[in-house]
N, C-alpha and C positions, 0 to 999 in steps of 0.2 A: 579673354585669353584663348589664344588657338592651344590645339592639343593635336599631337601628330604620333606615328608606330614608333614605339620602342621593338625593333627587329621581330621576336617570333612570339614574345610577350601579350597577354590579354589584356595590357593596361595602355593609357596613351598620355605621356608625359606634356607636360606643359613646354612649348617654343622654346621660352626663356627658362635658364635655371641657375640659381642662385648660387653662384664662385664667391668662396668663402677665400679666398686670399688675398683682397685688398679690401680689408676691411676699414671703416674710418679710424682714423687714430688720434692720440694725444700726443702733443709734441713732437711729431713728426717722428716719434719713436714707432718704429716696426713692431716691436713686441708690445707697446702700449695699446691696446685697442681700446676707442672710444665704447663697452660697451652698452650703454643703453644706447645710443645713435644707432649701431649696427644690430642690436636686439630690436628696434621700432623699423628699421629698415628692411628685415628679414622677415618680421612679421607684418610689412606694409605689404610687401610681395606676396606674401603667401595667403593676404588678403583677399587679394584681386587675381589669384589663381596659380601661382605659381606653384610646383606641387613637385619640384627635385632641388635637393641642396645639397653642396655637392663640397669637402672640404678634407682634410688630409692634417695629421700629425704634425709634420714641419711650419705650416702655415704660421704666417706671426707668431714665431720662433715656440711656438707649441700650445700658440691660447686662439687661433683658431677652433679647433675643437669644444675646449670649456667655452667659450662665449657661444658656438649652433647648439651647445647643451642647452646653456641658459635658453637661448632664444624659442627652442621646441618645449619649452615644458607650456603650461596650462592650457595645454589640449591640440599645439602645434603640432607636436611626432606624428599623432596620429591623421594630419592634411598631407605630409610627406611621404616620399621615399629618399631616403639619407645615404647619402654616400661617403664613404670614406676608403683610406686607401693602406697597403701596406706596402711601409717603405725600407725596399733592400737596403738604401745607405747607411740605415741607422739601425742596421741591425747586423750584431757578430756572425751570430749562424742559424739554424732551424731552431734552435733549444730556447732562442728570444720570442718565437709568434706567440705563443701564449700569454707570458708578458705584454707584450707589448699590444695584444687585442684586446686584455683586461684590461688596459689604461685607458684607451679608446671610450672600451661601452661605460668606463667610469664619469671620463672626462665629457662623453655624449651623455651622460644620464641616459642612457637605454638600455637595454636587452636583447640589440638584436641590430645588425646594420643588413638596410635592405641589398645594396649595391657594393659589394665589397672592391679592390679597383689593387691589382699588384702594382704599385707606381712608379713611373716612368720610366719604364723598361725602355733597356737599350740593350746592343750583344752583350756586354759585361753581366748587364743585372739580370738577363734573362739567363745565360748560362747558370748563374749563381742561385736563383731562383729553380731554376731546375735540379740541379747538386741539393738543394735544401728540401725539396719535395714538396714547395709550394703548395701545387695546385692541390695536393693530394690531403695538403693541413686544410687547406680551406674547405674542400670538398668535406672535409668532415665536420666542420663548423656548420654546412650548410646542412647537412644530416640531422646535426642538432639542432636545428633551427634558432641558431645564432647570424647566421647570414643568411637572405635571399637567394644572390646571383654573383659569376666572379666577372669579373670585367678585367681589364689591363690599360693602363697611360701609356704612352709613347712617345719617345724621343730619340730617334735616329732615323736611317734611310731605310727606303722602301721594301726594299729588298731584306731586309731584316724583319720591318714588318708581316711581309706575309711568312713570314719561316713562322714566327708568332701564332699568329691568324691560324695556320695549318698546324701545328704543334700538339692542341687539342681541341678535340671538337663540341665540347661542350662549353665555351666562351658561349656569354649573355651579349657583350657590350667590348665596343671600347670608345679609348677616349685619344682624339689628337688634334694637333692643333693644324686651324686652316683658315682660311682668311684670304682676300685676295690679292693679296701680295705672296703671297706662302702656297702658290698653285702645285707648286711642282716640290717643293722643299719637305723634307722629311715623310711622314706616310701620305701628303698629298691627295690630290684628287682620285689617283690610282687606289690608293691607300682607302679611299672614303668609297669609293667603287666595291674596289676588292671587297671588303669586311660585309658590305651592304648586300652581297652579291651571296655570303657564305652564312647570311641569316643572320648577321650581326647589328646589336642597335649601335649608333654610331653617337657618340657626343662630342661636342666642339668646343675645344678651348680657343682661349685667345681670337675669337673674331674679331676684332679690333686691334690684334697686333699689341696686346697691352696698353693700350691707349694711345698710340702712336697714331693711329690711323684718324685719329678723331682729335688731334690736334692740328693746328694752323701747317698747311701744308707747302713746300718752297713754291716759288713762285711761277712755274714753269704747272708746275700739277695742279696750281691755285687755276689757273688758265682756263686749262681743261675742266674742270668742276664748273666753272662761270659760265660755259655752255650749255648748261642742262637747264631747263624752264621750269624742272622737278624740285619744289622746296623740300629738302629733306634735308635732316644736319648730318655732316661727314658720318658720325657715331651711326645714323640708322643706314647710311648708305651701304656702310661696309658691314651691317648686321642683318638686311636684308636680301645680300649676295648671298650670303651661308644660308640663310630661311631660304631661298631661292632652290634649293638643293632637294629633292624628293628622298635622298638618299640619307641626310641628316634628321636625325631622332631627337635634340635638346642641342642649344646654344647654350653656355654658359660665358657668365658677365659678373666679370669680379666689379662690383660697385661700390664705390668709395663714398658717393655720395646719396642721401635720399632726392635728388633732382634727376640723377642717374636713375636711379631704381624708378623714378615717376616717367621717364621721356622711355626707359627700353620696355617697360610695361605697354605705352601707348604703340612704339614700334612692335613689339610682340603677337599685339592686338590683329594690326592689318598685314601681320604675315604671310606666308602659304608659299607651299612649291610652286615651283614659275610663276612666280608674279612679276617677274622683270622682265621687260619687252626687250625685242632683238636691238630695240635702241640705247638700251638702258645697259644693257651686255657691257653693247659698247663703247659705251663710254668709260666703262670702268676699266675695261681693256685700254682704252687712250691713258687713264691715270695710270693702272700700271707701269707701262710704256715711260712715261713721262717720267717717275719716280726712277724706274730703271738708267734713266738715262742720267741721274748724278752720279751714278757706279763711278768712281775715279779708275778704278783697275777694270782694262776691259779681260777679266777674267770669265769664260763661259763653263770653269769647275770640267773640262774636260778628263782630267788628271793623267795626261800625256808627260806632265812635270813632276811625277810620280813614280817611285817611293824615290824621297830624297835623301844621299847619301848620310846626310845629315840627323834624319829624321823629322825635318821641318814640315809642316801639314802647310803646305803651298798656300792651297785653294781653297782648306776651311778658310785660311786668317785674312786673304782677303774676299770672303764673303763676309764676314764680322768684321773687314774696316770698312767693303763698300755699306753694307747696310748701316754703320753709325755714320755716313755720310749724307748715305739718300734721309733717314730721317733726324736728322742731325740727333741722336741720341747714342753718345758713346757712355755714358754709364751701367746702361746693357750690355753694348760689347766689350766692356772691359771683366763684368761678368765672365763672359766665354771667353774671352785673351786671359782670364787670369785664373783660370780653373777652377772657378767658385762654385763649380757645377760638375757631377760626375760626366756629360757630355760634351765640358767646355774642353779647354786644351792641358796640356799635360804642358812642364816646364821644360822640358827637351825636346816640343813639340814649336814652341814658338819660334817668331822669327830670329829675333839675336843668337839664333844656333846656324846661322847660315853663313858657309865660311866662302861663299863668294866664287864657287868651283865652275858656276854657268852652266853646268851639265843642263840645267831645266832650261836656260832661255836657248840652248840648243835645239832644245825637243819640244817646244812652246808653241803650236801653229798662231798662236797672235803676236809673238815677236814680244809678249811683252818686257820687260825691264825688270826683272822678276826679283833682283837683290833689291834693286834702289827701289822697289814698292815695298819688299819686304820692312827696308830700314825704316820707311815714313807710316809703316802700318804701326810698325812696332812702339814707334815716338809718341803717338797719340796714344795705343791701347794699352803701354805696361805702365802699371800703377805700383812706385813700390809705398811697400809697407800697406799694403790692398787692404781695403773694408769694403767685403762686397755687401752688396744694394739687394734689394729681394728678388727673390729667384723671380724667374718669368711662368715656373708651374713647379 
């Protein structure tokens, strides 16, 4: 196992670390976890070096947590640092943290969480979080030596995140997601910059895009991959773009499967900052490119079409219908079309609120056709009577 800087930290975390939210299951039920599979799967990892686990309340609808409990007992806690997070959605006001971090160190069977993680902040949840005096409950958790370190998740634009970043200056860590499809999207590479730049450890969700990236890719991207003389499977390609990164502190790999946890082990292994040659860049550069180019909507998210009289988010919905296009996965964006999510859409935000005014395809430098996309985004991504599908964090 390679082992790389946790930001200002005297410790050095393990490449890979263990995302407790796609755990294997039973029945293909969400909240069912398979757990002795994902108990020998957590502690197959943590065999061979892995040494961050990394998992949150909501997760498999609340048995994430009990099943990393079970997994750390007979002498596992003590090979880890365990992360877990507190989450604004599920909580009324400050007078819940208490509660709700007893259930935690219940349901972890511990004493104490190393890496504590405010989760998935966005402007909403961080204002609310601030109103509630967050930082100021944790910081006295850490006093007690009930927590280590605070860290923060992320899901919004960049520009929020550094407000974040700069807010307080005692942040350990944060967490966002990036991957190389996701360059520029949300805290991005500026974002993984930034944070890296203000003594922050950085860790990485989603490098594989949920497993999107490591599934059979259209035929145009297939192309491009066939050029390479590099045996590597999709899954390590796009997992050692992020290890590529001098700036990245821990990948994190929700695995579902123990062949999963056996093949990112072995990629983990022959990782390290730049180990991708200026040819190898580029090729992933060409996949992107090539992916990019199933976008049905040539929207470039300018937001010239912006703010709609209506209140229609243009340029979110179709970035959430081009990308269940490019990887043909609309069970996630129906996800964010159908608000299953505090950063998904709101219902006066989607397209069936567009009363066909044109004011945007006025002010559109791509001319595009901005109702009649709106109407075919909306066909494919409103689901009624919606059952949404697992979050993506």
């Amino acid at each position: 196992m390679q082992y790389r800087k946790f930001g200002k930290l005297d410790w050095k975390p393990s490449a890979l670390g263990f995302g407790c939210m796609r755990l294997p299951l039973l029945d293909q039920d969400w909240s069912h976890v398979d757990e002795a599979e994902a108990i020998r799967m957590i502690r197959h990892a943590i065999d061979h070096g892995v040494n961050y686990v990394d998992t949150a309340f909501p997760y498999h609808v609340g048995n994430s947590e009990r099943v990393v409990g079970k997994a750390l007992k007979d002498g596992y806690r003590q090979k880890v640092k365990l992360a877990t997070k507190l989450s604004p959605g599920l909580l009324r006001s400050g007078d819940d943290f208490d509660r709700f971090f007893n259930n935690q160190l219940e349901r972890l069977q511990t004493d104490k969480i190393d890496f504590y993680l405010l989760h998935g902040l966005n402007r909403h949840f961080w204002k609310q979080m601030q109103e509630w005096k967050a930082v100021r409950w944790v910081e006295d958790k850490i006093a007690a030596g009930q927590v280590g370190y605070l860290g923060f998740s992320f899901h919004d634009d960049y520009d929020v995140f550094k407000q974040i970043v700069d807010a307080y200056d005692n942040w350990t860590f944060c967490q966002i997601m990036y991957n190389y499809m996701d360059v520029d999207n949300q805290a991005g590479r500026r974002g993984l910059k930034y944070a890296a730049s203000k003594g922050l450890a950085v860790v990485i969700m989603e490098p594989v895009r949920g497993g999107i990236l490591a599934k059979e890719p259209p035929e145009l991207v297939a192309k491009v991959w066939q050029t390479s003389s590099i045996d590597r499977s999709l899954a390590e390609w796009a997992l050692q773009w992020v290890w590529n990164h001098p700036e990245v502190s821990v990948v994190l790999s929700g695995m579902s499967t123990m062949q999963q946890v056996i093949e990112n082990l072995a990629s983990a292994e022959h990782s390290r900052p730049g180990k991708l040659t200026r040819d190898e860049l580029s090729l992933i550069d060409k996949v992107r490119k090539a992916y990019r180019g199933y976008s049905p909507v040539p929207c470039t998210e300018c937001g010239y079409c912006l703010p709609c009289p209506n209140g229609v988010e243009i340029s979110t919905i179709f970035r959430i219908f081009n990308e269940a296009v490019m990887y043909d996965d609309f069970n996630l964006a129906q996800f964010f079309y159908m608000g299953a999510i505090p950063d998904g859409l709101k219902e006066d935000q989607r397209a069936d609120n567009c009363h066909e005014c044109v004011e945007c395809v006025e002010k559109c430098p791509q001319q595009i056709a901005i109702p009649d996309w709106l109407k075919k985004a909306h066909e494919k991504l409103f689901v009624k009577d919606f059952k949404p599908p697992p979050p993506p964090e």
